[in-house]
Structures are given as structure tokens and as C-alpha cells.
C-alpha positions in Angstrom: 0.0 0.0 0.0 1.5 3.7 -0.9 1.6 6.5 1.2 -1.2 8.5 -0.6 -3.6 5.4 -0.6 -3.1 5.1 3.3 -3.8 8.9 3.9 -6.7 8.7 1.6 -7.7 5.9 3.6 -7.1 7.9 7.3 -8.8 10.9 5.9 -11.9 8.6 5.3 -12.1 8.0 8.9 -11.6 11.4 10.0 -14.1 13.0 7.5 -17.0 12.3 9.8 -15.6 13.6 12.7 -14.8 17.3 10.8 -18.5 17.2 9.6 -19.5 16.7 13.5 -17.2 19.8 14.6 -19.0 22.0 11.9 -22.4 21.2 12.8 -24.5 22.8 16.3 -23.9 20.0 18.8 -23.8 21.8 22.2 -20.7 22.3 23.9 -19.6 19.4 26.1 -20.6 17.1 22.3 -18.5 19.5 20.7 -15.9 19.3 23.2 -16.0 16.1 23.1 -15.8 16.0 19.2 -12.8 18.1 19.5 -10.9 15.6 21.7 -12.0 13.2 19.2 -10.6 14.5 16.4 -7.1 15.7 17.5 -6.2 12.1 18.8 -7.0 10.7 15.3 -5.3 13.2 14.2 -2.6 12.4 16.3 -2.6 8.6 15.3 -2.2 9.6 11.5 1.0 11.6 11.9 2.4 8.2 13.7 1.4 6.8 11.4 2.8 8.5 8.5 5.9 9.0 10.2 6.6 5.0 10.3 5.5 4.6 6.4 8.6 7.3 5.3 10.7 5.5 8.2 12.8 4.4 5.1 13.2 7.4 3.5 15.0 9.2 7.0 18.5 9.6 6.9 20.8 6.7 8.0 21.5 8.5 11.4 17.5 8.4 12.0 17.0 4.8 11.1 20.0 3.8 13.2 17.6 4.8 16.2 15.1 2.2 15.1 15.1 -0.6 16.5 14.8 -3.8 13.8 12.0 -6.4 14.4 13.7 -9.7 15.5 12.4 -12.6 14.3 10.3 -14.4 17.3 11.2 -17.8 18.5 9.0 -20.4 16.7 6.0 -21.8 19.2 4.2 -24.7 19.4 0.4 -24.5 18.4 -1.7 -26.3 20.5 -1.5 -29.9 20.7 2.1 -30.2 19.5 5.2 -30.1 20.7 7.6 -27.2 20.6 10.1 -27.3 17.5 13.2 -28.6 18.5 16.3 -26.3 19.0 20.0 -26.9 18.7 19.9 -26.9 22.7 16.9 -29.7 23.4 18.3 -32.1 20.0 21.9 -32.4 22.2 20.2 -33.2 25.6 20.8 -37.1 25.5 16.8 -39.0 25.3 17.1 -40.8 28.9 16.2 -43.6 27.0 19.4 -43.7 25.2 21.0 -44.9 28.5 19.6 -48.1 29.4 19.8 -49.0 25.6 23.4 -48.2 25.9 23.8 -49.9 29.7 22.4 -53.3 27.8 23.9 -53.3 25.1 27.4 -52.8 26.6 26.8 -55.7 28.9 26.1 -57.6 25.9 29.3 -57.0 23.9 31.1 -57.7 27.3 29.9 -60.6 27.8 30.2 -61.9 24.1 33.6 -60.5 23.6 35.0 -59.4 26.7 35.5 -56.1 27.9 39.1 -55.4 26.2 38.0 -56.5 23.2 34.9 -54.3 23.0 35.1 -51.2 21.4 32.9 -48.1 21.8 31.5 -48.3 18.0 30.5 -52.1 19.2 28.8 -50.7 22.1 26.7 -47.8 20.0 26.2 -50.2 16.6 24.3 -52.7 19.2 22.6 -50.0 20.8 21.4 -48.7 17.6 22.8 -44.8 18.8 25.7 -42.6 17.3 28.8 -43.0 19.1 28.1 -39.3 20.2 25.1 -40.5 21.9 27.2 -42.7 24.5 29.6 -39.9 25.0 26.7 -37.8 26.2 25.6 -40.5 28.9 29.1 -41.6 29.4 32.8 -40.4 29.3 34.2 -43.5 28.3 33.8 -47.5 28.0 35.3 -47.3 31.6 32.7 -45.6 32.7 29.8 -47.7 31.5 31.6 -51.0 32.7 32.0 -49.6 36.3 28.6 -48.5 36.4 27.4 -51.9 35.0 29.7 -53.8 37.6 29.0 -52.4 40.4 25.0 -51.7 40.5 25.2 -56.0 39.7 27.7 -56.3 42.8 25.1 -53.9 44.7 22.2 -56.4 43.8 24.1 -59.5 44.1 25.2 -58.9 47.6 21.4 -57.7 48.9 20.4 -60.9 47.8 22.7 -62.6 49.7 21.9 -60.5 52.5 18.6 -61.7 52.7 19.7 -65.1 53.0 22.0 -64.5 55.6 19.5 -63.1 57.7 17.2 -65.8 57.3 15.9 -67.9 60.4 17.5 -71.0 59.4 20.6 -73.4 59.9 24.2 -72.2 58.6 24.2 -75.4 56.7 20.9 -74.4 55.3 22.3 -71.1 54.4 25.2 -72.1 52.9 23.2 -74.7 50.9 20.6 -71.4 50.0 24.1 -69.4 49.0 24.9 -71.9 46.5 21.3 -72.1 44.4 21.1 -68.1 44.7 24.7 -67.9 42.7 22.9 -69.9 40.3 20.1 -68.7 39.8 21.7 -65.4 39.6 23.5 -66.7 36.8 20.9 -68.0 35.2 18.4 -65.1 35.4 21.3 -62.4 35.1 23.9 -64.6 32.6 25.6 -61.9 30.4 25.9 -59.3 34.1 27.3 -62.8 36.1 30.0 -63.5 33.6 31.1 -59.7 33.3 31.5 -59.9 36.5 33.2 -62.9 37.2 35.2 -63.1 34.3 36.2 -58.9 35.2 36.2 -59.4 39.3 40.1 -58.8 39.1 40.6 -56.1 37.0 37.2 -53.8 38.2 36.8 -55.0 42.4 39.2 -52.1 43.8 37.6 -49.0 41.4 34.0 -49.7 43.4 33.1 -47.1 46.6 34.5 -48.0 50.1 30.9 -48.0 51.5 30.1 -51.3 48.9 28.8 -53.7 50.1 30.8 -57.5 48.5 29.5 -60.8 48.0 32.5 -62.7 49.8 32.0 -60.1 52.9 28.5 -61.5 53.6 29.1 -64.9 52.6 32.4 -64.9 55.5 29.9 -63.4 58.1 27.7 -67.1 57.1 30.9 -69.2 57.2 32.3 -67.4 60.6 28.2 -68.1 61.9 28.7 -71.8 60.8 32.0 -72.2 62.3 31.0 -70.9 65.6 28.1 -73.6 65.7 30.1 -76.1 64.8 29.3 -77.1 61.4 32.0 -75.6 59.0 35.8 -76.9 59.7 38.7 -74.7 61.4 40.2 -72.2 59.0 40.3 -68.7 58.2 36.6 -67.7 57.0 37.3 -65.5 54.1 39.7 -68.1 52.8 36.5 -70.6 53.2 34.0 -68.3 51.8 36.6 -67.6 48.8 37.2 -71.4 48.4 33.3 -72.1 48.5 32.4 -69.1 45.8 35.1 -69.8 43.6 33.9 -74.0 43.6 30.1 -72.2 42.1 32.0 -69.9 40.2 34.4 -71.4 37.8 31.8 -73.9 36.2 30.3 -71.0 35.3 33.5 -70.3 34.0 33.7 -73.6 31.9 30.2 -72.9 30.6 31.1 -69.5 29.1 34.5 -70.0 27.8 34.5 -73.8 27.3 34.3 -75.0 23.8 30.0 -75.4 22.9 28.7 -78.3 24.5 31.1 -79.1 27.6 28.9 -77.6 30.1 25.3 -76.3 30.2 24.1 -74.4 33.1 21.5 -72.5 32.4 19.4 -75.1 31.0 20.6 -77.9 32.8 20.3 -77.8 36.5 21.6 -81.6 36.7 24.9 -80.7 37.9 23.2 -78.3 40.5 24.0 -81.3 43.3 27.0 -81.9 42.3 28.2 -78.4 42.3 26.6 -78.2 45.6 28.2 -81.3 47.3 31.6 -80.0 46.3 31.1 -76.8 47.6 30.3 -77.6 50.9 32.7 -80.1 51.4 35.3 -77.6 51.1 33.8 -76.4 54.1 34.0 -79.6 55.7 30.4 -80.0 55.5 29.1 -83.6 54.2 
């Protein structure tokens, strides 16, 4: 629209209210009329003045300030668009997918042989995706070790606490192992195949699976059912006689030793366990 077609256009309105000031209206009308009339007045040379903005000198357009562009906004009943800020804030999501399927490559190929491209490739994320969650593999195998350790030894806790025989218990501690194993099979071979290389790096307040298994063999010994020895050795000799068939059925060749379908060997794994504690 030009300049002349916009006046043209204001005048229209303020014909009307001339033709009132001319007439015989009495004087608080006309007064009124008058009022009337100079703010419309006053509105068109506003007006006008923002049409010929452009045409001012640089100086007098430097004093306006430009329209910025408003941030976009959702209508209603979407979401807001994304921005560079909410498409780098990691989807919590992301993390358990990455969690499970780093347990998974460390299971299957162990953690030195794992790479971080593994990790994200099973994931189904970019590797910048972990690196938002995670500052390195490290990072994601001590997390992964030690909330297993964390659950591991509250089990065992329970059964320690139990109102039953220390035989009984010690019988109880061997069937949990297993069915830890069994219900938790790539996090149990992590962390026993790993228990070396990750056991120090955890927090001094954690709570370790030979710890409460000791406090079972110390109760056992002081009852009279578990043999003269030191208890932690005991406990370590009893854990690692559950342990390392595990062992075998993770890293032996296919076929020499099923556990997790097969309990079969359950007894016998029990029997030798407990009569490294002198118990028969």
C-alpha cells in the first residue's frame, strides 16, 4: 500500500468527525468532538511517520530498533520445535539402551575387546550418543559392575538373615549364585570373568558378595558345622567352587557344560562346595 492510498484511507475516517465539529452540537458534544478529532489526528502523523521510516537519513534509522524474528511456538496440541539446545540433551532412554547393550558386547567379547563403536552399533545410537551419557567404556563398565555387585550382595543378605541353619544357608548361598546366573547370565559373567581387573575401582561403603558370605561361614563355624580355617579363605574357596563352572560354561568350547538349561549338575556343584567347608 503507498503513502497517498493510506492517507486517503485515514482521511476517510476522519471526515465524519470534521462534519461533526462543523455542525450545532452543544458544547460538552462539541468538546468532546474536538478531543476526538485531535487524537485521530494524532494517530495519523504516527502513522505516516513509520510509512517514510525508510526514506530518514541513516543516522535516524540507526535509532530504530529492527524487528527480531520471534522464537517459533508450538500451536496447541504439538510439541515445541526442536532447538539446537533440546536435539543435544541425551533421550534418557538412550541410556539403558546403551547400559544393555554394553553388557552384551562384554559378555560376548569381553571387555578389552569391545570397542565403543560395538557398544553404540548394538545400541542402535551414534557414538556421540554414548559420549553424552558416558565419558568413556570405563565408565559404563563400572557403572554396570558395580549396581550388579550392589544387587548381588542384597540378595545374599537376605539369605544370611534368614531364620534358618548355617548349613541351610550355605546350601541357599549356592542355588542363589545360580540362579543369579541364570536369570542375570551376560551381568554374572562380566563380573566374574572382570572381578580382578574392576573389584578395587568400586566405593569403600560397597557392600561385596564374599563379605556377607564370610559373616555365614564365621556363623557356621562358631556352631560347629563348617571346619577350622580362616573364613574369608573358606568363603573364597566355596564361591570360587560355584563360580568357575560357570567359568567352563562361558569359555569352554559349545557343549562341555550347560548351566542354564541344565540344572543336573546343581548337586554336584553343591556337594563339592560344601565339602570344602568340611560340611558332608
Amino acid at each position: 500500500m503507498t503513502l497517498n492510498a493510506d492517507k486517503a484511507n485515514t482521511m476517510a475516517v476522519l471526515r465524519p468527525q470534521v462534519r461533526l465539529t462543523q455542525g450545532s452540537e452543544p458544547g460538552p458534544a462539541r468538546f468532546t468532538t474536538l478531543i476526538q478529532r485531535s487524537r485521530a489526528v494524532a494517530a495519523y502523523s504516527e502513522y505516516s511517520l513509520a510509512l517514510a521510516q525508510p526514506c530518514l537519513p541513516d543516522q535516524a534509522q540507526s535509532a530504530v530498533e529492527p524487528i527480531r524474528p520471534r522464537a517459533p511456538t508450538a500451536s496447541r496440541g504439538q510439541s515445541a520445535p526442536a532447538t539446537k539446545d533440546s536435539e543435544e540433551m541425551p533421550r534418557p532412554s538412550q541410556r539403558g539402551a546403551i547400559l544393555e547393550a554394553a553388557l552384551e558386547c562384554f559378555a560376548d567379547q569381553g571387555y578389552d575387546a569391545t570397542r565403543v563403536k560395538h557398544i553404540a552399533d548394538r545400541a542402535g545410537v551414534a557414538e556421540s550418543a554414548m559420549y553424552r551419557h558416558f565419558p568413556s567404556k570405563e565408565a559404563i563398565a563400572q557403572e554396570l559392575y558395580a549396581a550388579f555387585i550392589s544387587r548381588y550382595a542384597e540378595s545374599l543378605k537376605k539369605l544370611a538373615k534368614a531364620d534358618v541353619s548355617p548349613k541351610a544357608k550355605l546350601s541357599g548361598i549356592v542355588h542363589l549364585i545360580l540362579d543369579t546366573y541364570r536369570s542375570e547370565p551376560a551381568a554374572f559373567t562380566f563380573v566374574v570373568i572382570n572381578t580382578n581387573h574392576r573389584l578395587p575401582k568400586l566405593p569403600k561403603n560397597t557392600a561385596y558378595p564374599l563379605d556377607v558370605i564370610e559373616a555365614v561361614v564365621a556363623e557356621g563355624q562358631r556352631a560347629g558345622v563348617v571346619r577350622a580355617g580362616q573364613p574369608n579363605l573358606l568363603a573364597a574357596i566355596l564361591l570360587g567352587a560355584i563360580q568357575q563352572p560357570v567359568v567352563l560354561a562361558t569359555l569352554g568350547s559349545e557343549g562341555a557344560l550347560n548351566l542354564l538349561q541344565d540344572h543336573t549338575h546343581d548337586r554336584t556343584i553343591e556337594a563339592a562346595a560344601l565339602a570344602a567347608l568340611g560340611i558332608t
